[in-house]
C-alpha positions as CSV (number, residue, x, y, z in Angstrom):
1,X,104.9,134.4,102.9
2,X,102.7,137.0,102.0
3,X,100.7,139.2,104.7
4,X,96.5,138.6,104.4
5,X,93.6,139.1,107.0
6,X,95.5,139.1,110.3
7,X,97.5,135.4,109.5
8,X,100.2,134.8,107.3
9,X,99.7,131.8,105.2
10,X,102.6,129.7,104.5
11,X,103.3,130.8,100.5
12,X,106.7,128.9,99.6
13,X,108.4,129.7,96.5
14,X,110.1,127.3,94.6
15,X,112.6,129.7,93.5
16,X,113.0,131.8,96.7
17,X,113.6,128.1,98.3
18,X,116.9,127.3,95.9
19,X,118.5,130.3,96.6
20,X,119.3,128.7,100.2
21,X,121.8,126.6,97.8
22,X,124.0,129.5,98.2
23,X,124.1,129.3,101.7
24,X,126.6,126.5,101.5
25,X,129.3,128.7,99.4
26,X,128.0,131.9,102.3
27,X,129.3,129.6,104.8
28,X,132.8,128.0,103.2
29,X,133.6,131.4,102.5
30,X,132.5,132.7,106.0
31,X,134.2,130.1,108.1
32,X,137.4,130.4,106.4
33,X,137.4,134.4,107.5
34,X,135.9,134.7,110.5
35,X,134.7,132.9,114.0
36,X,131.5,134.7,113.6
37,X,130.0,132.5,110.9
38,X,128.9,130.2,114.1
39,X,126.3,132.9,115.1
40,X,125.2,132.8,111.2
41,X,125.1,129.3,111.5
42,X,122.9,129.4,114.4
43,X,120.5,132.0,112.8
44,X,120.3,129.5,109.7
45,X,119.2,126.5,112.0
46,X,116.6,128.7,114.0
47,X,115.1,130.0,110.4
48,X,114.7,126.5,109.1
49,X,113.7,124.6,112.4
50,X,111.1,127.7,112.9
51,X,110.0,127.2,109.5
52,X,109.4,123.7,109.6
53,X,107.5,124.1,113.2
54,X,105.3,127.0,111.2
55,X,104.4,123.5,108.6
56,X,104.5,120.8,110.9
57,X,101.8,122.6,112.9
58,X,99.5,124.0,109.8
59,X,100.3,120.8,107.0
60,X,101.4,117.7,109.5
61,X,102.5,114.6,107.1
62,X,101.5,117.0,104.1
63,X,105.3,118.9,105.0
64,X,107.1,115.9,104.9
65,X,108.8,117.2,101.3
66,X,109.5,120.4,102.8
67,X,110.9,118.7,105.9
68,X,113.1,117.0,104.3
69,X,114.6,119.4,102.2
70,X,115.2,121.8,104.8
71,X,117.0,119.1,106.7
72,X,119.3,118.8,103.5
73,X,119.9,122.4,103.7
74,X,120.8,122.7,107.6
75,X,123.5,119.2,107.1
76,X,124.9,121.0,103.6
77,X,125.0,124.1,105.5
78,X,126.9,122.8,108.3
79,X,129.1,121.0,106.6
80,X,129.9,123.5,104.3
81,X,131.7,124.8,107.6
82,X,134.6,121.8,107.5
83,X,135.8,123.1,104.1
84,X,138.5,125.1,105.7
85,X,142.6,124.4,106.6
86,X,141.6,123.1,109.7
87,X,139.3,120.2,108.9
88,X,136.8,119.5,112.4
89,X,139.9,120.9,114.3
90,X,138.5,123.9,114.1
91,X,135.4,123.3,115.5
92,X,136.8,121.9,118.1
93,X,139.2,124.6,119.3
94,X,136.1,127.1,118.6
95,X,133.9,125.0,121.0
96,X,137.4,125.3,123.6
97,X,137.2,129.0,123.1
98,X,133.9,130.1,122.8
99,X,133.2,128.4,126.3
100,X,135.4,130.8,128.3
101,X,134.0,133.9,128.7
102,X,136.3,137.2,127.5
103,X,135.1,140.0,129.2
104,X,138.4,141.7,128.5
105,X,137.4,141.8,124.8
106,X,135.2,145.0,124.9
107,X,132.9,143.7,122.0
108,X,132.3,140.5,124.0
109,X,130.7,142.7,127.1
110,X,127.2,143.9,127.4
111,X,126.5,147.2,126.1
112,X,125.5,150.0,128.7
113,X,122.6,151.4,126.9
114,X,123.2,154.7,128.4
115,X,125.8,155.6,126.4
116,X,125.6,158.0,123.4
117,X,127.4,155.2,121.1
118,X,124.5,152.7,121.4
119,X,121.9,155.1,121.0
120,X,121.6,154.2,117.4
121,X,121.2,150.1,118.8
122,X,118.3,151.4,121.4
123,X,116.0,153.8,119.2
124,X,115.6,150.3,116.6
125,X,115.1,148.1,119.3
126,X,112.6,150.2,120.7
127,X,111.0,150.9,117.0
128,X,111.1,147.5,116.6
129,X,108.8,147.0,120.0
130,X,107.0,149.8,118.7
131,X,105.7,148.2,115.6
132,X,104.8,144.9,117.7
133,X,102.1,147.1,119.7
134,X,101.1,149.1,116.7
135,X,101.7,147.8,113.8
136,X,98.9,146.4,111.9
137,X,100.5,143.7,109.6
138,X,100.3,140.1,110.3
139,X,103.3,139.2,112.3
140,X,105.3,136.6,111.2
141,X,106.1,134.1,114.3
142,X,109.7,133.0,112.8
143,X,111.0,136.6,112.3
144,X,110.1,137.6,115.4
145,X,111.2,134.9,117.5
146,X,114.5,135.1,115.7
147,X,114.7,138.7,116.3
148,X,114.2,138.2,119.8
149,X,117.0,135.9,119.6
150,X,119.5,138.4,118.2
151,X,118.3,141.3,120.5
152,X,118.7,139.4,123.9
153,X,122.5,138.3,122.8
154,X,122.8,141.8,121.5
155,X,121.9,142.8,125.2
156,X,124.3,140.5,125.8
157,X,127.3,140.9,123.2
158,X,128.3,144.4,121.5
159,X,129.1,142.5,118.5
160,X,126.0,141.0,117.9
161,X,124.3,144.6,117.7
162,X,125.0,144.3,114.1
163,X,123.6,141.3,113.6
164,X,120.4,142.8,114.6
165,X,120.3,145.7,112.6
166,X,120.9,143.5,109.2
167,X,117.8,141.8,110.4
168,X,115.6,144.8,111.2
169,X,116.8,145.7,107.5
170,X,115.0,143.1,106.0
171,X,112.3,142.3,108.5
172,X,111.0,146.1,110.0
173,X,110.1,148.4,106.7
174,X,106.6,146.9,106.5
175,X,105.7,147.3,110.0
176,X,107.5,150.7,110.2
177,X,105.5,151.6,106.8
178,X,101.9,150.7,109.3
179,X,102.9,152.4,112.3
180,X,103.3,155.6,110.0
181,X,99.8,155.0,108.5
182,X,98.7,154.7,112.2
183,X,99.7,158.2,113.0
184,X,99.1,159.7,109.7
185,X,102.1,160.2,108.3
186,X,101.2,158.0,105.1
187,X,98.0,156.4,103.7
188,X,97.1,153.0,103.2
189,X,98.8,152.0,99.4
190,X,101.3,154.8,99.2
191,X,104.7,155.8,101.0
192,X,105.3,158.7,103.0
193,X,107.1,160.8,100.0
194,X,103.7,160.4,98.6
195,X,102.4,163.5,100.7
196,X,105.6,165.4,100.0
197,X,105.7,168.2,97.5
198,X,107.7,167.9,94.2
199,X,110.0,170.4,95.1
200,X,110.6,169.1,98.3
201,X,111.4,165.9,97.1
202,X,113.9,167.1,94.1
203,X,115.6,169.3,97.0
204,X,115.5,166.2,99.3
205,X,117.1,164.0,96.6
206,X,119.8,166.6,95.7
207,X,120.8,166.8,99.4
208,X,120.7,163.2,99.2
209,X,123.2,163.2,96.4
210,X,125.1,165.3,97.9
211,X,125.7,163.1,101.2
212,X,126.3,160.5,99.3
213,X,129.3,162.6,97.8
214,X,130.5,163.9,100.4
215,X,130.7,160.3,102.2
216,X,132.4,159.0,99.4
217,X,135.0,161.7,99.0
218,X,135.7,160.9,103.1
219,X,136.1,157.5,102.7
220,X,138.4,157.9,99.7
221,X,140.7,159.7,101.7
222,X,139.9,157.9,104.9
223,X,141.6,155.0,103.2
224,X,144.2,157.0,100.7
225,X,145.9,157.9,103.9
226,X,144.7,156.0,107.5
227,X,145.2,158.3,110.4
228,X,147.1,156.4,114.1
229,X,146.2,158.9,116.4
230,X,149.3,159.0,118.7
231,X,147.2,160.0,121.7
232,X,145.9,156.4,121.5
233,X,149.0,154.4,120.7
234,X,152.5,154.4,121.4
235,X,153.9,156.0,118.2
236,X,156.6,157.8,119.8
237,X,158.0,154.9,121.9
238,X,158.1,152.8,119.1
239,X,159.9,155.0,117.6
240,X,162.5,155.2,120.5
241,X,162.8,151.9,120.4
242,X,163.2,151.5,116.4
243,X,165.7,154.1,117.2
244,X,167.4,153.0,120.2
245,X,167.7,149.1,118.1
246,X,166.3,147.0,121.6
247,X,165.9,143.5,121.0
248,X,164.3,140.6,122.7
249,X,161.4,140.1,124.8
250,X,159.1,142.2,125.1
251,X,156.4,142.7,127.6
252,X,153.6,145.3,125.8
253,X,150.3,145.8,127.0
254,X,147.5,144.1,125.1
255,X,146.0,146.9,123.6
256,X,149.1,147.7,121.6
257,X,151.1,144.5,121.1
258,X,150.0,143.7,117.9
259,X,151.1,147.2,116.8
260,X,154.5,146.4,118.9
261,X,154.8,143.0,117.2
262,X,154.3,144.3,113.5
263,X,156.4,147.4,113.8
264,X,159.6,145.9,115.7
265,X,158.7,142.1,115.2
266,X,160.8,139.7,113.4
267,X,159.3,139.5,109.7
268,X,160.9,136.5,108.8
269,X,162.6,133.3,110.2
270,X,165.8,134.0,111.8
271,X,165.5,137.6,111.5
272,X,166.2,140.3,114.8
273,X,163.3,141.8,116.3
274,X,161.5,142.2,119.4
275,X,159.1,139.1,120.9
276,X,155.8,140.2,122.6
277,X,154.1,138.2,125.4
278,X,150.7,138.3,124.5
279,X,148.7,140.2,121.5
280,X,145.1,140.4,120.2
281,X,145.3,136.9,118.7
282,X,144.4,135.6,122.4
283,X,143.6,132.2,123.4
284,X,144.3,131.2,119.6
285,X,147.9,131.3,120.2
286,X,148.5,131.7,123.9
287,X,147.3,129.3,127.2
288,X,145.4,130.6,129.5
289,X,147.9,130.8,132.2
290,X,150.0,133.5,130.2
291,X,146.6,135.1,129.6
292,X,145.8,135.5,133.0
293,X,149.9,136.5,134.3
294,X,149.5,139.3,131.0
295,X,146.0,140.7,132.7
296,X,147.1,140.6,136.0
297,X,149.6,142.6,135.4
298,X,147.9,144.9,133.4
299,X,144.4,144.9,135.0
300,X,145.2,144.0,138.5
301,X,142.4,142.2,140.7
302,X,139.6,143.0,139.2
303,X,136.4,141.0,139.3
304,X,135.1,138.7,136.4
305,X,133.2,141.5,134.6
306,X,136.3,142.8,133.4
307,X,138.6,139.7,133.1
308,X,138.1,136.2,133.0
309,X,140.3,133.9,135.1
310,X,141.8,130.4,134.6
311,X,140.4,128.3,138.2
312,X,143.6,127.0,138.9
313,X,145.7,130.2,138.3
314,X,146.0,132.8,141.4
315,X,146.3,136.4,141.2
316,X,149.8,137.3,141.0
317,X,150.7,140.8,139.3
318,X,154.6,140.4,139.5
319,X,155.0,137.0,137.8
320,X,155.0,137.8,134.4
321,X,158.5,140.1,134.8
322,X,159.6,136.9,136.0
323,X,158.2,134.1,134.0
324,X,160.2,133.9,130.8
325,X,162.4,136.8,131.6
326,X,161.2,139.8,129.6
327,X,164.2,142.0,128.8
328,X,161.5,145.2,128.2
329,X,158.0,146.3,128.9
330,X,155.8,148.6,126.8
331,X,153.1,150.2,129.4
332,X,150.4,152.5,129.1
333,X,150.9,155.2,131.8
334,X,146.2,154.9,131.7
335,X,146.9,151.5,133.1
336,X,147.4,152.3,136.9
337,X,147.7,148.4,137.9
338,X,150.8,148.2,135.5
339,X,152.7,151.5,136.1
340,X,152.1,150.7,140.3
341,X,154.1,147.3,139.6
342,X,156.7,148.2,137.3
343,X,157.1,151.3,140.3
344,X,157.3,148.5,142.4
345,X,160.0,146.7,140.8
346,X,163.0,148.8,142.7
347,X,166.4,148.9,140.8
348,X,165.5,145.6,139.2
349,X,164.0,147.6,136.3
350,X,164.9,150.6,134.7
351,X,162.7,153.8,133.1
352,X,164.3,154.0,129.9
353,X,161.4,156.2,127.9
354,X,158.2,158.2,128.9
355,X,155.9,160.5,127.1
356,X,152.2,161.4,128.4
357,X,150.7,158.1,127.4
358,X,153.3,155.8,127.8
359,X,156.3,154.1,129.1
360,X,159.1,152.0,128.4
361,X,161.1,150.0,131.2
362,X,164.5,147.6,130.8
363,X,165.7,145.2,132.8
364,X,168.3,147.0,134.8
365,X,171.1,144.1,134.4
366,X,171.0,145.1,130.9
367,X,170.3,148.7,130.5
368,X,171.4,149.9,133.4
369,X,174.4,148.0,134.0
370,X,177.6,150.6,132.6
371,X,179.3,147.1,131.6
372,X,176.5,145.7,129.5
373,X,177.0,146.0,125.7
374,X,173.3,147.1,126.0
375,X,174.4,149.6,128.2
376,X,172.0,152.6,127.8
377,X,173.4,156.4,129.5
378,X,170.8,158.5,131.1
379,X,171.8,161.1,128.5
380,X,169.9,158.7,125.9
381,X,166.9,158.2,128.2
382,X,163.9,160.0,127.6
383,X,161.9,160.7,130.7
384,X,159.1,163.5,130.0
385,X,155.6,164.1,130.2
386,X,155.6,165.2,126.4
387,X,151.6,165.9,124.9
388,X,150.9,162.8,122.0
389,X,148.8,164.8,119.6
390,X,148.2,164.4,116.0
391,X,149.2,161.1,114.1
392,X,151.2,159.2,112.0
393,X,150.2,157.8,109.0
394,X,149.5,153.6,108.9
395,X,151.2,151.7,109.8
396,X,153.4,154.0,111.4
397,X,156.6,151.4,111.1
398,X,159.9,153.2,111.6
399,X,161.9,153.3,108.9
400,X,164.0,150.6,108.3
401,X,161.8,148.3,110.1
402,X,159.2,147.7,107.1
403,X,158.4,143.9,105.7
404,X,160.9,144.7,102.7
405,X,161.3,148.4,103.6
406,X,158.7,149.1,101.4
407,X,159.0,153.0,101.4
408,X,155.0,153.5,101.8
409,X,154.9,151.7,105.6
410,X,157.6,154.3,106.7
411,X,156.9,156.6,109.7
412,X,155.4,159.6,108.7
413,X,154.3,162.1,111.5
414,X,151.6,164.6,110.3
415,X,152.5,168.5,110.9
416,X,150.0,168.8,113.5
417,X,152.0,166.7,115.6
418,X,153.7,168.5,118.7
419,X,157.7,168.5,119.2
């Protein structure tokens, strides 16, 4: 509705109200790309239940029309979610999921508001409070209940920051517009370029223009060539491997098995390639007694604001060399909990790579052994603390390990990368 005196009056328009049609195709196309359309979902119902609270309480029978048809909006809307592969399947295993917290998923933890990166996320929350004290335009009591919705699971979630800003988008100009007539900054009935000076404002829209450039020419380049910074990932043990041709399972730390699994995976059925333990896909493909064997490893004891344990499972950091019998592991040297175990291992395991980020053990009754065909000397082992700087461009899959050694995945190292 439209603000007027210090109430806004419920104005409904007919044409506004069939654009929520579209919400339907929003959320087939949402649900069959992503998890998150369940927090979209959620917003959806709170917008129309709020909504039909705001008539219920102003109109009483007289809403019954628009009742109804927001009913037939929230049941279209959800439905709209079982057009997918997956059927009610889906929701199901999304209910199984979403009820175990993941504090090992960065994104899933709470943000620390006293870093620099979510700076941006606490000067609009605190705008936003801002224009609640100051403002002078009617408040409307469905925006800002669903605002406060989104910021206390923002407080809760990293990845539901952005679901906040989208809001503030739509919902804060106004109120931002009053608290600069408040201070003086504008005047009632015009914006704040209004009391800028012509040239100011051409100046203003050619440095404008000239962002906009700029970003655009990043971004071109950004994607005409995507940078894998080898201080971050494993680049040059991949590439050891890839050139040393290990096969079979592999143990890789979670950050980087995904990276592990496309670059020396098996592509198709039948084909040679390495097997990882866990990856990023998580609890969509792996229980979570694997899960908790992979983080115990990797993590060590840690409490459950890191890591998220199964209640049956104990804390064993050793059983997943055992379990399934790995014939490599992948490590990052930052990992202490890791490195300490696989230094723990004795002569059972062997050092068969190591750079300054990471590491690459084999079993030692196949690497080690002189009368293994798998047999690898110490004159082919590379142990060194060796700097990872520069990058290699994405993918960075060694050659000859490419999904149809298509010549544009191949390894290519930049020339700011060290020897």
């Amino acid at each position: 509705g439209e603000g007027e005196g210090d109430r806004v009056p419920l104005v409904y328009s007919i044409a506004r109200i069939k654009l929520l049609w579209l919400v339907p195709i929003l959320m087939i196309l949402w649900t069959n790309s992503h998890g998150g359309f369940l927090a979209g979902y959620c917003v959806f119902l709170a917008y129309l239940g709020l909504r039909s609270l705001e008539l219920v309480l102003r109109q009483g029978w007289g809403a019954t029309g628009l009742l109804k048809r927001f009913a037939m909006f929230a049941a279209v809307g959800g439905l709209a979610t079982f057009i997918n592969p997956y059927g009610l399947d889906f929701h199901l295993w999304l209910f199984d999921d979403l009820r175990v917290p993941r504090p090992e998923i960065t994104e899933w933890r709470s943000p620390n508001l006293l870093e620099a990166q979510n700076m941006p996320f606490v000067l609009l929350a605190c705008t936003w409070l801002a224009t609640l004290v100051i403002s002078k335009r009617p408040k409307d009591f469905t925006q800002l209940v669903i605002l406060g919705l989104i910021l206390w699971q923002s407080l809760v979630h990293l990845r539901h920051i952005a679901f906040f800003a989208i809001a503030l988008g739509f919902w804060l100009p106004p109120h931002l517009d009053s608290l600069l007539q408040r201070f003086r900054i504008s005047k009632e009935g015009e914006s704040p370029a209004d009391a800028l000076s012509p040239m100011f404002l051409r100046v203003s829209w050619v440095g404008l223009a000239a962002a906009w450039l700029s970003c655009g020419v990043q971004l071109f380049f950004q994607c005409r060539e995507i940078k894998v910074e080898q201080g971050s990932y494993p680049v040059s043990a991949i590439r050891y491997i890839a050139g040393e041709k290990l096969e079979g399972k592999l143990f890789c730390t979670f950050n980087w098995a995904q990276y592990a699994l496309a670059a020396l995976g098996p592509h198709q059925p039948g084909e040679k390639g390495l097997l990882v333990h866990v990856d990023g896909r998580c609890r969509t493909s792996y229980s979570q007694q694997m899960l908790d064997e992979h983080f115990d490893f990797v993590m060590g004891n840690v409490g459950p604001e890191m890591r998220y344990r199964g209640p049956v499972n104990k804390f064993n950091p050793t059983i997943a060399l055992q379990r399934g019998n790995p014939d490599l592991a992948l490590i990052s040297r930052l990992q202490s909990p890791s490195v300490n175990v696989m230094q723990g291992q004795g002569t059972a395991w062997v050092l068969l790579y190591q750079d300054e980020l990471a590491q690459v053990w084999g079993r030692a009754t196949r690497y080690a052994d002189s009368t293994s065909p798998d047999f690898i000397p110490p004159a082919r082992r590379q142990i060194s603390d060796a700097k990872q700087g520069g990058f290699a461009i994405w993918p960075a899959i060694p050659t000859g390990h490419e999904p149809e050694a298509h010549p544009k995945n191949s390894l290519a190292i930049s020339q700011s990368n060290p020897k």
